[in-house]
N, C-alpha and C positions, 0 to 999 in steps of 0.2 A: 662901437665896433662897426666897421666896413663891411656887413654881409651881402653879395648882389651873387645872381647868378646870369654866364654869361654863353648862348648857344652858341654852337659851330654846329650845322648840319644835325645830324641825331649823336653828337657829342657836347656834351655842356660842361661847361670850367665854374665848380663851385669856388668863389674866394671867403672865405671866413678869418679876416684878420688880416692877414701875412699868407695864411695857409691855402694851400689853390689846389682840389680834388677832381679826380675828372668822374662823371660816371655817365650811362648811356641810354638815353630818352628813346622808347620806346615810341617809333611814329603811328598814326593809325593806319599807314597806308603797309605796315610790316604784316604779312598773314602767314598764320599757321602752315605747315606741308604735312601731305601724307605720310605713310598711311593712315587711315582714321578706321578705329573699331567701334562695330555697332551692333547692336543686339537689344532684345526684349522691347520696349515699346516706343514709341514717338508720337507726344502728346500735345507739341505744341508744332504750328507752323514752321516746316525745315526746308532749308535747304542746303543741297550737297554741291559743293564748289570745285575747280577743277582743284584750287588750293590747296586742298583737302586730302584729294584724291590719291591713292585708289581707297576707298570704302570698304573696308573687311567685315562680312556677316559673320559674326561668330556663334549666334544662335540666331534663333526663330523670330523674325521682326514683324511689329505691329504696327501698322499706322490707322491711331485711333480715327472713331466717327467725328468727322468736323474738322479734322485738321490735314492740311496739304502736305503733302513731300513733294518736293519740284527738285529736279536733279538736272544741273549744267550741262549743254554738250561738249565732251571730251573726258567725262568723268566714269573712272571706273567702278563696278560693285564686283566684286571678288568672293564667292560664297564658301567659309571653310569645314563645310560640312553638307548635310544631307537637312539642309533650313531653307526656308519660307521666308520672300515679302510679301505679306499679308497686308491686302489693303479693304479696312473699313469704312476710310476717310475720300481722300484724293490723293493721284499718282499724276503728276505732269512729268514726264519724261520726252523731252524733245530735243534731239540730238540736230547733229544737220548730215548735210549728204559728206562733208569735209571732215566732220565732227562728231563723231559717231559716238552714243552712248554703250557703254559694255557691262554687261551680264555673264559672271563666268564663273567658272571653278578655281581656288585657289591654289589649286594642286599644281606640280611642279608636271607631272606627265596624266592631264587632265584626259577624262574618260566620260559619256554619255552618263548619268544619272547622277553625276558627283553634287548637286544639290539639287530642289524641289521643285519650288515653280514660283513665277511671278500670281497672285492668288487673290483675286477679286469676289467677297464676299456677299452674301444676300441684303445687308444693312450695307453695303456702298455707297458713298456719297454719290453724286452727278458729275461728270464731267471730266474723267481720266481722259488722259492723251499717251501714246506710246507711240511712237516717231521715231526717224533714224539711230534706231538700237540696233546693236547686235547680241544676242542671246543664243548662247550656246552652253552644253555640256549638264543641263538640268534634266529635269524629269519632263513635266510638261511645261513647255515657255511660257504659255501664259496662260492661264486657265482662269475661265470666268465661272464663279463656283455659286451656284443659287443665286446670280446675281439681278439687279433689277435692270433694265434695258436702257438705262441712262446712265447706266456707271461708268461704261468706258465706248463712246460712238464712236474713236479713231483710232485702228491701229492701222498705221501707214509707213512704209516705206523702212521695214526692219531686214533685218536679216539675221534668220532664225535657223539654227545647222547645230546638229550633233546633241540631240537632246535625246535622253530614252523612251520615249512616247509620243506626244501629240505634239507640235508645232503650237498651233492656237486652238483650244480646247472654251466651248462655250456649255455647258453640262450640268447641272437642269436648270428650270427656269419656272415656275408655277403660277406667280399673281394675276389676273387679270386685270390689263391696262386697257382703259374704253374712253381716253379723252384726250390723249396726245399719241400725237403717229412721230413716235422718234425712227432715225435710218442708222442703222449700226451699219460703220463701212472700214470691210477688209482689203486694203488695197495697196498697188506697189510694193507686196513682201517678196522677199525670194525665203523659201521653205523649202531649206535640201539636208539627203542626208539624216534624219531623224527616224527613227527607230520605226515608231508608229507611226499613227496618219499625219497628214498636214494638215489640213483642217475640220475639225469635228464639231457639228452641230449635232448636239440630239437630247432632246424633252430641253428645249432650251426656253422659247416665247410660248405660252398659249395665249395669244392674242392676235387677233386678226389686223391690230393696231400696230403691230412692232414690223418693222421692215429691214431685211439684211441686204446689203450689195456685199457679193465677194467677187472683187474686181482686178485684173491689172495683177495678178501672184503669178509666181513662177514657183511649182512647185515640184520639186524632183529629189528619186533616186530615195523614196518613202519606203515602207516596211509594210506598210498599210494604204489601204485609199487617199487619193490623192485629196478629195473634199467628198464628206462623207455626214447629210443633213436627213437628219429625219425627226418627225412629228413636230415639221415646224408649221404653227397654223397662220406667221404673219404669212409677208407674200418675199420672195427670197429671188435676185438676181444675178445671176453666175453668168459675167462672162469677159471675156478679153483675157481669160487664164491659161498661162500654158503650163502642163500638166503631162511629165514623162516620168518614164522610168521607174514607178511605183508598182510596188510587188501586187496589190489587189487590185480593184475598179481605181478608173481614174475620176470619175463623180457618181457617186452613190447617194440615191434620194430615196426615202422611205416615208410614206404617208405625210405627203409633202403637197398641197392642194393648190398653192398659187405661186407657180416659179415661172425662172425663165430664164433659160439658156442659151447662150449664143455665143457662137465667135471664137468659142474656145478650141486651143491646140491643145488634143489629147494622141 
């Protein structure tokens, strides 16, 4: 018997005898489409693809210790409730200025607290990036929770609006670090519109070792202080920020020993 098989493109002509079948070759370059649901933990190395996308949170997400989530620019997360990404691992999120990655509610007439927070853990791995995002419609956008001073050194160039709390939340912070001088840098956000403060430092480093620059934000039209840092014992620099419209103080520093202000439009 004459059996061969013969392609055409991603169509193939089975011949079996006299008999000629057609069926349809699956290429590798054919990808999946959104949307993609996700929930409960991610254990192994992910990534989220614009392919994919938009990414529905339908419960409370985990990214365990030691494993990275890196999410595409142009890719959406859609949170369908009042849930959390939690990260104990690593979080690369780096959108571009064209390409912006998105944080939001998946409600059809979306409202301030409609989900939790992006939620950086005290077991954090090193070396989170959060870059041209836009995060909106949560509780607090990102909040760094008992975390270590090397979990997340860049959040840059986000845009963070309509959240029911804090903008960028750094909230506590306890070990003493005495052998590396890491620079946590808050820069280039715009932070408007958010219920609470825009940025809140408080019992975040005790160490004299840890250094913050919050640089380069535009923050307005708050509920709360515009940047509002206390019992920070690294050394802490504020400045190039413009800073309106916010219901309380526009920088609030509370037992605060080694800062430095400049340049800022309040």
């Amino acid at each position: 018997m004459n059996n061969r098989i013969i392609s055409i493109g991603i169509v193939s002509l089975l011949v079996i005898g006299g008999f000629i079948g057609i069926f349809l070759k699956i290429s590798d370059d054919v990808k999946a489409s959104g949307p993609t649901y996700v929930s409960f933990v991610i254990s192994t190395d992910t990534t989220w693809t614009v392919a994919n996308s938009p990414y529905i949170v339908v419960g409370h997400l985990l990214v365990e210790k030691g494993v990275t989530l890196t999410i595409e620019p142009g890719v959406e997360v859609k949170f369908d409730g009042y849930y959390y990404l939690q990260i104990e691992g690593k979080l690369i999120a780096e959108g571009t200025k064209n390409d912006m990655i998105i944080f939001t509610s998946n409600k059809t007439s979306p409202v301030p607290g409609d989900w939790d927070s992006i939620k950086f853990m005290d077991n954090a791995d090193n070396g989170s990036s959060i870059s041209y995002c836009k995060i909106e419609f949560g509780h607090d956008a990102i909040f760094i929770d008992d975390s270590n001073p090397f979990a997340i050194l860049n959040i840059t160039h986000n845009y963070i609006s309509q959240n029911s709390y804090t903008g960028i939340k750094l909230f506590p912070f306890s070990p003493q670090i005495t052998t590396i001088d890491p620079v946590n840098r808050i820069m280039y956000n715009t932070i408007v519109n958010n219920t609470g403060r825009g940025i809140w430092v408080h019992y975040y480093i005790h160490s004299e070792y840890s250094n913050l620059i919050i640089s380069h934000n535009v923050i307005e039209n708050g509920s709360n202080d515009g940047i509002d840092c206390s019992s920070y014992e690294g050394k802490v620099e504020i400045f190039n920020n413009t800073i309106l419209g916010n219901d309380h103080m526009g920088i609030q520093m509370i037992m605060v020993e080694n800062f430095e202000i400049k340049n800022n439009l309040i």
